[in-house]
TORMAR-697503 format. One record per residue: residue in three letters; chain; x, y, z of N, C-alpha, C, O in turn. Coordinates in nm, 4 decimals. Each point is the difference from the previous one (the first is absolute). Example, Ala and Ser with C-alpha at 12.3 -4.5 7.8 and 13.67 -1.06 7.14 Angstrom:
BEGIN
[site ALA,A,[1.3190,-0.5690,0.7800],[-0.0890,0.1190,0.0000],[0.0900,0.1200,0.0000],[0.1036,-0.0019,0.0665]]
[site SER,A,[-0.1386,0.1069,-0.1385],[0.0820,0.1190,0.0060],[-0.0770,0.1090,0.0730],[0.0509,0.1108,0.0169]]
END
This chain:
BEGIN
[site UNK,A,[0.1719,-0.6180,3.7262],[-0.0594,0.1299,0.0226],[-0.1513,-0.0170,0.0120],[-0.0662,-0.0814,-0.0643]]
[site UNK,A,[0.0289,0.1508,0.1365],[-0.1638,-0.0557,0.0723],[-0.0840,0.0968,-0.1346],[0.0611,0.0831,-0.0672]]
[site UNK,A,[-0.1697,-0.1068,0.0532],[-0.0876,0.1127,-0.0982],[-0.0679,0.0777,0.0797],[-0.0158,0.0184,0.1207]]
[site UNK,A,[-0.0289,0.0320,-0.2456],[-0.0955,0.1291,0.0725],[-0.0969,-0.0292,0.1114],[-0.0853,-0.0879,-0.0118]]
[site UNK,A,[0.0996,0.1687,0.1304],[-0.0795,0.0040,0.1313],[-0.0487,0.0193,-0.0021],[-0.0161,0.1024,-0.0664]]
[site UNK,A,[-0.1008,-0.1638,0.1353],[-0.1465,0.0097,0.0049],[-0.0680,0.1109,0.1585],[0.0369,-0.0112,0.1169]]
[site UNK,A,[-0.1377,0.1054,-0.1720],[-0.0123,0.0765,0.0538],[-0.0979,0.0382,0.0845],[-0.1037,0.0386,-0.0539]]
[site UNK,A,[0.1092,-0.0388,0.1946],[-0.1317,0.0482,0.0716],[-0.1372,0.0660,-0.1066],[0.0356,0.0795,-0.0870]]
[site UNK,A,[-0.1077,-0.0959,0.0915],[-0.1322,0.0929,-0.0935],[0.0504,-0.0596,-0.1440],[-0.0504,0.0369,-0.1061]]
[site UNK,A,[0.1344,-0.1139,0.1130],[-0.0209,-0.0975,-0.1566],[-0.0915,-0.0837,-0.0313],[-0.0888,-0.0040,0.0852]]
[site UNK,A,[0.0708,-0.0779,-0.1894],[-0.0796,-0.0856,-0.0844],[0.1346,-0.1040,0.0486],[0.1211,0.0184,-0.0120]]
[site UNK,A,[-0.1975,-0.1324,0.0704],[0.0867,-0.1380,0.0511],[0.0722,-0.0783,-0.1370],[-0.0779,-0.0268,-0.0915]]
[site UNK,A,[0.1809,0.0002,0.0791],[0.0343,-0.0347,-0.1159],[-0.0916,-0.1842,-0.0621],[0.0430,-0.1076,0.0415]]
[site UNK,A,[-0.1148,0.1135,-0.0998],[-0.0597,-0.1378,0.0120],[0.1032,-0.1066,-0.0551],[0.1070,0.0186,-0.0580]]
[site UNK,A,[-0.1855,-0.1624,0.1015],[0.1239,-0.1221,0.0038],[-0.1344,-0.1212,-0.0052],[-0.1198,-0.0020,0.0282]]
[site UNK,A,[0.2146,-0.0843,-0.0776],[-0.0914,-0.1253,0.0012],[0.1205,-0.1013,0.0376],[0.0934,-0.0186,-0.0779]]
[site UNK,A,[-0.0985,-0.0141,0.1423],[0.1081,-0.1553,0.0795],[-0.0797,-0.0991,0.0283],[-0.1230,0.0010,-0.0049]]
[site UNK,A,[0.2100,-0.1085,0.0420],[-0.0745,-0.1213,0.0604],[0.0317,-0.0108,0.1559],[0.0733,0.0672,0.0726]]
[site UNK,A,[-0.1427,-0.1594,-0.0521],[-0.0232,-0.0030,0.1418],[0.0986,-0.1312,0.0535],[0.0824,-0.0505,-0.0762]]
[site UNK,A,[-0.0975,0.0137,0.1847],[0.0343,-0.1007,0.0767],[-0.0021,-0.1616,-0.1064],[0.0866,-0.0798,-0.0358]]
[site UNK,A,[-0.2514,0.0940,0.0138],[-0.0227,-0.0925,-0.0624],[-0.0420,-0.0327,-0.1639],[-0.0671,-0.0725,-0.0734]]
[site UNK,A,[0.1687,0.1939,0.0791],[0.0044,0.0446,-0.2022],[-0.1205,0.0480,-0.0263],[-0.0089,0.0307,-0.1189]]
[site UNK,A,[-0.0871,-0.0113,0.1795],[-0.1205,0.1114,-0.0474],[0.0489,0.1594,-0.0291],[0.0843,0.0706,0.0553]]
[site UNK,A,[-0.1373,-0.0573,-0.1199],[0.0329,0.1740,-0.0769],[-0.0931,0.0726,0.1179],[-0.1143,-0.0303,0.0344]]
[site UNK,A,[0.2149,0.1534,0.0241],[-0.0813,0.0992,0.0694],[0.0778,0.1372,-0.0812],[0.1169,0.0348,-0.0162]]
[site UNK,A,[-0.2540,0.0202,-0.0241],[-0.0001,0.1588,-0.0237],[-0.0066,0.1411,0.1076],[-0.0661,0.0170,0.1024]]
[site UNK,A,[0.1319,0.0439,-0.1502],[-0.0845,0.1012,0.0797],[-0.1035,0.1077,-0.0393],[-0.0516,0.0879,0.0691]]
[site UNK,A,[0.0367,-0.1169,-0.1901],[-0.1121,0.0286,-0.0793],[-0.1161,-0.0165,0.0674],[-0.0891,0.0838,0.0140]]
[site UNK,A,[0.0937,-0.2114,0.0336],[-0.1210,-0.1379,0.0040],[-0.0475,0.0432,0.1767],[-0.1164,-0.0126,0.0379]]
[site UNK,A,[0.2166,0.0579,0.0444],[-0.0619,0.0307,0.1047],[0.0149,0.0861,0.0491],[0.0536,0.0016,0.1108]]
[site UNK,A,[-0.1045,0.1319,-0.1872],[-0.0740,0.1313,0.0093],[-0.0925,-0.0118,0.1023],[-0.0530,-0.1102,0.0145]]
[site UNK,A,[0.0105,0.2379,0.0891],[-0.1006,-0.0332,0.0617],[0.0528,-0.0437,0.1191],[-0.0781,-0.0261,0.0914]]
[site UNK,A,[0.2187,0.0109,-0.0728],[0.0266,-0.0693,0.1433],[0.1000,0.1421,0.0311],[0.0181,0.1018,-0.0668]]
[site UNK,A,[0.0261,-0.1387,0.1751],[0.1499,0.0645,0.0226],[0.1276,-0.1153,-0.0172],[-0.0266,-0.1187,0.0183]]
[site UNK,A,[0.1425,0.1537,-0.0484],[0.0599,-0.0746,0.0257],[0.1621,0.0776,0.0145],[0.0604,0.1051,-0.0219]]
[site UNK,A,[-0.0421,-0.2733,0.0868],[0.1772,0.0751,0.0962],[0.0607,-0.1013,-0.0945],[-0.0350,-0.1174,-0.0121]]
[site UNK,A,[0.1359,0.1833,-0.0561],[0.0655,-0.0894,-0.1270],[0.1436,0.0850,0.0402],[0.0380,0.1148,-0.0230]]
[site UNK,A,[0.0369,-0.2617,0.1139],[0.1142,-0.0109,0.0178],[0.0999,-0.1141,-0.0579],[-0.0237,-0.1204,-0.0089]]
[site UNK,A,[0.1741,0.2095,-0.0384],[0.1052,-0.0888,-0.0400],[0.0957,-0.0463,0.1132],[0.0149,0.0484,0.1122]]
[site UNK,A,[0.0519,-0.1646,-0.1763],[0.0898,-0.0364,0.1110],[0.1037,-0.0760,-0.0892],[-0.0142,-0.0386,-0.1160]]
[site UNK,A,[0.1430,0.0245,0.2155],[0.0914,-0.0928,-0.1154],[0.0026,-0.1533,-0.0246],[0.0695,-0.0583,-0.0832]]
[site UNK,A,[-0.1682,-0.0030,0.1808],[0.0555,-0.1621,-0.0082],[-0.0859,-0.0332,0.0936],[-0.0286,0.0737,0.0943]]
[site UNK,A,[-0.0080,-0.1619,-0.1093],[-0.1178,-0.1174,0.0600],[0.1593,-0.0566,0.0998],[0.1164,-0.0122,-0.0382]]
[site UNK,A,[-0.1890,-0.0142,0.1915],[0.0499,-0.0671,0.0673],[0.1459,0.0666,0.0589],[0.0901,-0.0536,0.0647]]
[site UNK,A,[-0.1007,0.1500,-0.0992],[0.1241,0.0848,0.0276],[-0.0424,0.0511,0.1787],[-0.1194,-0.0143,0.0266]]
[site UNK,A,[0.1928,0.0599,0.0678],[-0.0376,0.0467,0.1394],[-0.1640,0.0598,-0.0081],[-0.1133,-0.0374,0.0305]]
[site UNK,A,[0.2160,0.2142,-0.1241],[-0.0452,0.0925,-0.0013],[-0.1318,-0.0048,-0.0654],[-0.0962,0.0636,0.0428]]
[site UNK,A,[0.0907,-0.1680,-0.1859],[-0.1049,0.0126,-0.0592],[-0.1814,-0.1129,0.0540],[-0.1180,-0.0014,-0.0350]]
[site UNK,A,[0.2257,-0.0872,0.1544],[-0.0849,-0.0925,0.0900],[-0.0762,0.0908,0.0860],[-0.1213,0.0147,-0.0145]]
[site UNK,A,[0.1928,0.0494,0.1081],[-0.0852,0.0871,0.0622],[-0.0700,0.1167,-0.0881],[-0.1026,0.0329,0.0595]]
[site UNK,A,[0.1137,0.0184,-0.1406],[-0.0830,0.1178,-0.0167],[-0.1286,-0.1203,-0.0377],[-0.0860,-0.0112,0.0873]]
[site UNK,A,[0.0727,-0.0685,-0.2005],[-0.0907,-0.0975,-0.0204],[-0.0882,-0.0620,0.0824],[-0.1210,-0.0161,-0.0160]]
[site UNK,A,[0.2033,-0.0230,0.1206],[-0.0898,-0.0330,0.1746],[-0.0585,0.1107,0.0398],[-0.1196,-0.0144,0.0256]]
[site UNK,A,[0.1646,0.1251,-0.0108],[-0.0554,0.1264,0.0335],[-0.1486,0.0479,-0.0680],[-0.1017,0.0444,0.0533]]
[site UNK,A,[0.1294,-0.0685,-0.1700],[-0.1255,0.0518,-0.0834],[-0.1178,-0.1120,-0.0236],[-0.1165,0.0186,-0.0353]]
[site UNK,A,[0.1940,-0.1574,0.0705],[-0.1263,-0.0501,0.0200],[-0.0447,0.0186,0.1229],[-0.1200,0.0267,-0.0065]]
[site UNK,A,[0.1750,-0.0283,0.1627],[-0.0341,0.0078,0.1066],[-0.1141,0.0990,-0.0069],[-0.0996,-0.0266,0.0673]]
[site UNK,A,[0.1008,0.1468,-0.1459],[-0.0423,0.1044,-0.0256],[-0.1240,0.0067,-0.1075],[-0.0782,0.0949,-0.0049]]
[site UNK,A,[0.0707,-0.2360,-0.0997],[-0.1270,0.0083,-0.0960],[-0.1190,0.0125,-0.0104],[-0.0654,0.0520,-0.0904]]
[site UNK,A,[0.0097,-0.1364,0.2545],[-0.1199,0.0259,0.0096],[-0.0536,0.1729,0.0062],[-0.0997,0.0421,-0.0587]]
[site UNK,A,[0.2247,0.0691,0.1737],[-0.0837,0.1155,0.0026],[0.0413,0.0593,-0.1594],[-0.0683,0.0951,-0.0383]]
[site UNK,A,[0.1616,-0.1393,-0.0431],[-0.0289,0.0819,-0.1235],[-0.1235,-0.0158,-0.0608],[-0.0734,0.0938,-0.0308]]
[site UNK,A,[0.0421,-0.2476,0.0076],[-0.1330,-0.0564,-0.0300],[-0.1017,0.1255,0.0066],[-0.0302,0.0742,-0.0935]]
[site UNK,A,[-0.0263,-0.0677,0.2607],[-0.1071,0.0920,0.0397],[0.0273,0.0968,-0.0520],[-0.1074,0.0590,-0.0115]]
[site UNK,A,[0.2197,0.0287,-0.0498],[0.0119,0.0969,-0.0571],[0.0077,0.0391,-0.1683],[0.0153,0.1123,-0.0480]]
[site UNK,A,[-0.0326,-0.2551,-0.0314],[-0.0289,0.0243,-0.0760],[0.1378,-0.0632,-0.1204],[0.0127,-0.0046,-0.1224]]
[site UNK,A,[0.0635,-0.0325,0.2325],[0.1404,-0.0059,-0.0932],[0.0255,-0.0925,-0.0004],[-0.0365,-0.0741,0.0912]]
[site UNK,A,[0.1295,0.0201,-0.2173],[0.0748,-0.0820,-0.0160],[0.1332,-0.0372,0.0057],[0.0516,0.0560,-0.0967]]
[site UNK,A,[0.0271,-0.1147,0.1518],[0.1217,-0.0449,0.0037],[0.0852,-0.0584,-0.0548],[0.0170,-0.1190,0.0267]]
[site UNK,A,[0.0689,0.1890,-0.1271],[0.0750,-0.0723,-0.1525],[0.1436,-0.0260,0.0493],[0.0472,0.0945,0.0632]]
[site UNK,A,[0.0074,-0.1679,-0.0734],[0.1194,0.0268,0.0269],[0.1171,-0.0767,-0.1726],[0.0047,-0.1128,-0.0490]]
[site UNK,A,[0.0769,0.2627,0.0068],[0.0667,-0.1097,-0.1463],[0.1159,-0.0229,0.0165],[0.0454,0.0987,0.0580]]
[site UNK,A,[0.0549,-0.1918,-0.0789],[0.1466,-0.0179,-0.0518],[0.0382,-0.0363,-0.0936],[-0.1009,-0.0503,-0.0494]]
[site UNK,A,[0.1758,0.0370,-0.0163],[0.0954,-0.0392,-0.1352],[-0.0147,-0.1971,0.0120],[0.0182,-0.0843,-0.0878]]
[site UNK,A,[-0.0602,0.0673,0.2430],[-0.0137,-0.1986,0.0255],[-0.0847,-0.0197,-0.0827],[-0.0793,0.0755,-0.0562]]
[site UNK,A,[0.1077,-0.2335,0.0464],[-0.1387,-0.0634,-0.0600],[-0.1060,-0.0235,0.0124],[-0.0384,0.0304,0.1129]]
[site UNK,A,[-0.0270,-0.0669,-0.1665],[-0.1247,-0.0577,0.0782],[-0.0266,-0.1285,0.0350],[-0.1201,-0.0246,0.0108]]
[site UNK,A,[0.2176,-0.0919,0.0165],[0.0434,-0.1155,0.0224],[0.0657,0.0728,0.1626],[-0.0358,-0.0631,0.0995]]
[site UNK,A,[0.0921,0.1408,-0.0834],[0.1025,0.0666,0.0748],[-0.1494,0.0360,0.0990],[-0.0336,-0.0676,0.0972]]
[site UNK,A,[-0.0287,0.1674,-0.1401],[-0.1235,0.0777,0.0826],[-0.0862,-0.0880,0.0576],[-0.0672,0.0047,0.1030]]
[site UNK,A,[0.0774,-0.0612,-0.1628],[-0.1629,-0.1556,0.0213],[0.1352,-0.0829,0.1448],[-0.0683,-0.0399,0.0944]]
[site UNK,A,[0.1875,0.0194,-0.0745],[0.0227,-0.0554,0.0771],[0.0581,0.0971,0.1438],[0.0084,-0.0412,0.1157]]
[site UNK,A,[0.0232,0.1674,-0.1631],[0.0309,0.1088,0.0659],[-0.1511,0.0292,0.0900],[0.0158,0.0330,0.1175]]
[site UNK,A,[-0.1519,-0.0438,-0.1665],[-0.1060,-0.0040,0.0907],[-0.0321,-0.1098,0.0455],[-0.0265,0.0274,0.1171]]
[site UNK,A,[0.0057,-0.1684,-0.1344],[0.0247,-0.0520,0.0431],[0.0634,-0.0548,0.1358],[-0.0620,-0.0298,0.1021]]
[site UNK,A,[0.2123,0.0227,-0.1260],[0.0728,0.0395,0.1335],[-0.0214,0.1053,0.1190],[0.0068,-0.0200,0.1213]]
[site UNK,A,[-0.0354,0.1409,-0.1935],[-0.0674,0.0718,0.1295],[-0.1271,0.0383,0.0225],[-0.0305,0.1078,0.0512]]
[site UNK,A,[-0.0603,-0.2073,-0.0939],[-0.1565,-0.0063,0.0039],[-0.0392,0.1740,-0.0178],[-0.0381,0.0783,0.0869]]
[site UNK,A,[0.0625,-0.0558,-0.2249],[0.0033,0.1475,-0.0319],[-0.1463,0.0146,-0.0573],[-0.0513,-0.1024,-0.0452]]
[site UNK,A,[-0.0377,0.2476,0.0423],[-0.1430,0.0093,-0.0559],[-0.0029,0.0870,-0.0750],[-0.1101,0.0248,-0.0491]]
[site UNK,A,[0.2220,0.0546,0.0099],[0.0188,0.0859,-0.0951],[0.0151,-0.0655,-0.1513],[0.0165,-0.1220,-0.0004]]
[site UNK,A,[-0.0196,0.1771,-0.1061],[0.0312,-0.0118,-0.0976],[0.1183,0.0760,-0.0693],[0.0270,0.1189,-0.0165]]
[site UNK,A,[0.0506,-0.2757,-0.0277],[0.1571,0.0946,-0.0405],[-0.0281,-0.0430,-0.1544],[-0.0680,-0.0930,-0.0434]]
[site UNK,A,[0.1483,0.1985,-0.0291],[-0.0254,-0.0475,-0.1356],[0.1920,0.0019,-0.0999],[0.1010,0.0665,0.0231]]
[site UNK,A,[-0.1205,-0.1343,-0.0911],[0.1564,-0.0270,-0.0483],[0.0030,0.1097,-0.1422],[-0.0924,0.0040,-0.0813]]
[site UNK,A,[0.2142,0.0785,0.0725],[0.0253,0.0984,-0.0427],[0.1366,-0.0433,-0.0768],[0.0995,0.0718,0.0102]]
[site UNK,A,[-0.0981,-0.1477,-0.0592],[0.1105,-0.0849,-0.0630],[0.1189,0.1072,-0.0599],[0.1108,0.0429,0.0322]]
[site UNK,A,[-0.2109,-0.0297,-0.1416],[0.0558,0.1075,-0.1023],[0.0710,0.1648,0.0607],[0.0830,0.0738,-0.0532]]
[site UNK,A,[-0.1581,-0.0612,0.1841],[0.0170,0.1620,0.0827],[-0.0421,0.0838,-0.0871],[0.0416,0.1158,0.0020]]
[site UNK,A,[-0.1299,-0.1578,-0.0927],[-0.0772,0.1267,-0.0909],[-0.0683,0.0459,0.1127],[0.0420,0.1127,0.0264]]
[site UNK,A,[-0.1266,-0.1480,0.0505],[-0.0882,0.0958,0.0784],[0.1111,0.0669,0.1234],[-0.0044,0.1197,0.0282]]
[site UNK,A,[0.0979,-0.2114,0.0357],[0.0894,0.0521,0.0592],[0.0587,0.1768,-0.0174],[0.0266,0.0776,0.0918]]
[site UNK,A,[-0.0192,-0.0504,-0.2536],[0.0584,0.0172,-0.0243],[-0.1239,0.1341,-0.0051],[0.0013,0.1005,0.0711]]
[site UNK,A,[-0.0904,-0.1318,-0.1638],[-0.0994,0.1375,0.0243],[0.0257,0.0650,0.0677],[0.0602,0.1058,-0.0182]]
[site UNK,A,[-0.1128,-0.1669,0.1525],[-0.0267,0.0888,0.1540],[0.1041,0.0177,0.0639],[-0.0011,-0.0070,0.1229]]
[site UNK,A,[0.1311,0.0379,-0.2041],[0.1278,0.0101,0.0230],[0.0613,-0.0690,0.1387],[0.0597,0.0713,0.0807]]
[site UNK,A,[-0.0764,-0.2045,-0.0589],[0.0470,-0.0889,0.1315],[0.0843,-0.0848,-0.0811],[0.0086,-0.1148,0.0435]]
[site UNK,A,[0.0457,0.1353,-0.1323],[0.1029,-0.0934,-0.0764],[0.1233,0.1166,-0.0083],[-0.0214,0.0985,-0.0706]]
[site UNK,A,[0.1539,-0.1102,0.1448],[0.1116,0.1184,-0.0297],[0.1256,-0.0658,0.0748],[0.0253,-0.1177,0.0254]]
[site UNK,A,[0.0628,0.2682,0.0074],[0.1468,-0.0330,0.0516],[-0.0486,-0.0348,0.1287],[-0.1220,0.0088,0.0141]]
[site UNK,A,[0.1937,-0.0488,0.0892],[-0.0132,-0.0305,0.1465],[0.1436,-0.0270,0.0390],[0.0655,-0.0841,-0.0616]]
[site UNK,A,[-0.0094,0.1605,0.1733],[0.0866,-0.0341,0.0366],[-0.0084,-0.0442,0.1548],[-0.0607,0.0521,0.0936]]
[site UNK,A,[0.1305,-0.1492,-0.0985],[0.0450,-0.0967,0.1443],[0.1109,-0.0254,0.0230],[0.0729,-0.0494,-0.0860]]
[site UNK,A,[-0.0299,0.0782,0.2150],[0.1187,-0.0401,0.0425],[0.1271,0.0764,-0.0741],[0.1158,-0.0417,0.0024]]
[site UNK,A,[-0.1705,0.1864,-0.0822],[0.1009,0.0315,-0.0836],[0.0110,-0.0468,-0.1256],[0.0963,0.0325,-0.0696]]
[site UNK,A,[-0.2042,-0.1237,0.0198],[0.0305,-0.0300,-0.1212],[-0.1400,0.0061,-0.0983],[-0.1060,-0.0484,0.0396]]
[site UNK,A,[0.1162,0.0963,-0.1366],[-0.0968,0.0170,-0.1111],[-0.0521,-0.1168,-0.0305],[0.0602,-0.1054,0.0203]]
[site UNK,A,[-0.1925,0.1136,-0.0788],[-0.0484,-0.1086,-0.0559],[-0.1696,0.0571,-0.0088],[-0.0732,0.0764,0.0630]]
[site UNK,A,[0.0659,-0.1621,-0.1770],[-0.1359,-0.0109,-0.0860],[-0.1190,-0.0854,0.0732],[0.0062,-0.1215,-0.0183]]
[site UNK,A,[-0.1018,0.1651,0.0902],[-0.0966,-0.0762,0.0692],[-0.1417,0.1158,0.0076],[-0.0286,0.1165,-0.0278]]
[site UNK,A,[-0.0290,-0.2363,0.0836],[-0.1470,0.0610,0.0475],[0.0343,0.1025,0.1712],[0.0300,-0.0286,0.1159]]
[site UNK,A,[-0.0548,0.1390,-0.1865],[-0.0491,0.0854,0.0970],[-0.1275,0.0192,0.1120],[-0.0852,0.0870,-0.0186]]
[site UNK,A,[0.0827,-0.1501,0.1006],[-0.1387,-0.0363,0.0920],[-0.0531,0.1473,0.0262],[0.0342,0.0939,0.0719]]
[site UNK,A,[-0.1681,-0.1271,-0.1964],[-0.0597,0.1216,0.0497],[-0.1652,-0.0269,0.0123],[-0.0389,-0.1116,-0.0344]]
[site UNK,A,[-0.0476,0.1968,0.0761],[-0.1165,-0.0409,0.0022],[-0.1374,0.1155,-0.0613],[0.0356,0.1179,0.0020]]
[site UNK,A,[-0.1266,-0.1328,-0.0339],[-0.0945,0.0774,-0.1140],[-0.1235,-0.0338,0.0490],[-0.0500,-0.1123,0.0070]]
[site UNK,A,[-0.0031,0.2365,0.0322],[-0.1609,-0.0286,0.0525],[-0.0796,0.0783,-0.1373],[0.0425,0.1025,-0.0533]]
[site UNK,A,[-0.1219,-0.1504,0.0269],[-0.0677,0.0041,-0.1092],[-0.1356,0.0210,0.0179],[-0.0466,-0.0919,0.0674]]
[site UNK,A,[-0.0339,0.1714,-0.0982],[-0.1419,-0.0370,0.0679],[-0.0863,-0.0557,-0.1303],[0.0514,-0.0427,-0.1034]]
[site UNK,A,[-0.1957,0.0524,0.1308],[-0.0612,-0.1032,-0.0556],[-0.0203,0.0611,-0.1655],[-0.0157,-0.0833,-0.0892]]
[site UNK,A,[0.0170,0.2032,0.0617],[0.0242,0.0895,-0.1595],[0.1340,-0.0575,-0.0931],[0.0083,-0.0101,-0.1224]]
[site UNK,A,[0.1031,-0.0268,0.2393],[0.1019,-0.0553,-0.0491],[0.1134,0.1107,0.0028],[0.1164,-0.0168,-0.0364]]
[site UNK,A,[-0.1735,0.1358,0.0876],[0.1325,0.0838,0.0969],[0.0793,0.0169,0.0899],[-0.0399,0.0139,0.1156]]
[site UNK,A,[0.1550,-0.0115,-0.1440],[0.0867,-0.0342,0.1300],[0.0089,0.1518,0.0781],[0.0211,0.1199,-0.0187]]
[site UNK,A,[-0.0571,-0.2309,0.1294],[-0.0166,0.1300,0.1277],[0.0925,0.0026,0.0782],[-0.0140,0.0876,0.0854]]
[site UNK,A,[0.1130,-0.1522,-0.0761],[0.1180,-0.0165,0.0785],[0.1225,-0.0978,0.0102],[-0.0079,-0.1189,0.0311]]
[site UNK,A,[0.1053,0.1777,-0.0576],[0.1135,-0.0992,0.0175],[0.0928,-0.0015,0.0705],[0.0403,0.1066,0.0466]]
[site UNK,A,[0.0071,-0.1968,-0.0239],[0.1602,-0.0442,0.1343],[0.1092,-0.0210,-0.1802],[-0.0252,-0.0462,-0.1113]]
[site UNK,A,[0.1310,0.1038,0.1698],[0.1026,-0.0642,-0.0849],[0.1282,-0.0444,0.1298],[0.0119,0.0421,0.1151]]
[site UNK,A,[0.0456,-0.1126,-0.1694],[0.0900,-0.0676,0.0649],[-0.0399,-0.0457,0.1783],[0.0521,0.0367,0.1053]]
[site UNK,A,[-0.1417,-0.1107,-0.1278],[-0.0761,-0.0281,0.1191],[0.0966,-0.0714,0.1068],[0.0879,-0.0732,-0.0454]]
[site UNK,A,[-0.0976,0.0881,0.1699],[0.0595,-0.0910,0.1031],[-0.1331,-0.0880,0.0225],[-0.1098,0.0528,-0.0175]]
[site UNK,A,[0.1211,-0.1920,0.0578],[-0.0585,-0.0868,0.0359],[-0.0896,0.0432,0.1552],[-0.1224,-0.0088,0.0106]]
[site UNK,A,[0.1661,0.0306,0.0411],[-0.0467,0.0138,0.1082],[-0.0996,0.0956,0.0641],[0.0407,0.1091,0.0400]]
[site UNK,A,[-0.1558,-0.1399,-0.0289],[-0.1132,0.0875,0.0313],[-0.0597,0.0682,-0.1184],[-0.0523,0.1113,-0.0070]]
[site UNK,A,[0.0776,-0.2319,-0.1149],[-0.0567,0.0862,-0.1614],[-0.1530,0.0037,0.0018],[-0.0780,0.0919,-0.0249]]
[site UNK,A,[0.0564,-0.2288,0.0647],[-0.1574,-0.0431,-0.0479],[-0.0305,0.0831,0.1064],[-0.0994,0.0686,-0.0240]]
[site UNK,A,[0.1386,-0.0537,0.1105],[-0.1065,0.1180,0.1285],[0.0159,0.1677,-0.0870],[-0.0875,0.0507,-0.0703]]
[site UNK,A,[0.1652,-0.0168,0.0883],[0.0032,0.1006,-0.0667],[-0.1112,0.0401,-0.1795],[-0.0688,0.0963,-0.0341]]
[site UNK,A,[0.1051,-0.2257,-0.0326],[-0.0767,-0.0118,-0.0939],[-0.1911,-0.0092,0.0427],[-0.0963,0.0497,-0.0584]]
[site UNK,A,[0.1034,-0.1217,0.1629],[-0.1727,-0.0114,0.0205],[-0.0446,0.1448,0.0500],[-0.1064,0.0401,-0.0472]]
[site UNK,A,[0.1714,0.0415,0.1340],[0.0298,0.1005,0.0580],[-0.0530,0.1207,-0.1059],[-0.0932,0.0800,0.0078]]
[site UNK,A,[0.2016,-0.1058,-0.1156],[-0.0179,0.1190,-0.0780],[-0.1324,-0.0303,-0.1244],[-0.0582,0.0937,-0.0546]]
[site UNK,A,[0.0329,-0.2117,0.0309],[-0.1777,-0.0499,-0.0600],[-0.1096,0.0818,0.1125],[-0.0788,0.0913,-0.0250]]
[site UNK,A,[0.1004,-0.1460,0.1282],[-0.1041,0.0717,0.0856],[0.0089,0.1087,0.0120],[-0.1157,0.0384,0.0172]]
[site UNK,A,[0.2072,0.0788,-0.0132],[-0.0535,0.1170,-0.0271],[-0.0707,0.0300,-0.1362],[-0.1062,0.0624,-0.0011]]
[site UNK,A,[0.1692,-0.1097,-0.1208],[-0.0220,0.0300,-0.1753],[-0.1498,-0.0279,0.0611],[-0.0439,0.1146,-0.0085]]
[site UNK,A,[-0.0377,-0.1735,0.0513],[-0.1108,-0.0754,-0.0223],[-0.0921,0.0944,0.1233],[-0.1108,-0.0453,0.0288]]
[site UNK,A,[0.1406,0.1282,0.0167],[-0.0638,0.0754,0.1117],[-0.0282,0.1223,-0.0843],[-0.0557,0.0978,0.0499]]
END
């Protein structure tokens, strides 16, 4: 059962994870930016390859805008460090082992496929601005045309 949802005009639920290369990232710590803090289920998976290619293809114009590009899963960080790697990725993914933070921003729940139930990460995505309010969210995201849509909807927040 996923927890409590996190809410447009909310307070971002804060988290401290590690990174790729076992460094601790907060979101405490980088206030002051915007950021697009998206889940996914699995490193190296189709779905979760392309959205990842996508958003880096896409980092430099978040950059000029101020944002940052998080991306978390339940993987490791042995897993993340070779998951960028392989697809010469510039984002930062961070390992969510435990799905405590998963679980905050309610992207940890039921999902059904193919007719059948099951317990996974819900791909969703959380724009946050630089106060640490979330200004917008996708839940149950399709892959396709996210990061456009996502840069899309920064550039208006920011007009």
């Amino acid at each position: 059962m996923a927890a409590k949802k996190t809410t447009v005009g909310g307070e971002a639920p804060l988290f401290t994870l590690p990174d790729a290369d076992g460094k601790t990232v907060s979101l405490a710590g980088l206030r002051g930016s915007w950021i697009v803090l998206y889940f996914y289920p699995r490193d190296n998976t189709s779905g979760c390859t392309t959205e990842a290619i996508d958003f880096t293809a896409k980092a430099a114009e978040f950059k000029k805008l101020g944002a940052i590009v998080i991306g978390i899963s339940p993987d490791s960080c042995a897993s993340h460090q070779k998951f960028m790697i392989k697809h010469d990725l510039g984002i930062t993914l961070l390992s969510d082992a435990d799905k405590k933070t998963l679980k905050q921003y309610g992207a940890w729940g039921t999902k059904i496929m193919y007719g059948r139930e099951s317990q996974g990460v819900v791909r969703s995505t959380f724009l946050i601005d630089p106060r640490g309010v979330i200004r917008h969210a996708w839940d149950k995201v399709r892959v396709a045309g996210h990061a456009d849509d996502v840069l899309k909807t920064l550039r208006n927040l920011r007009t």
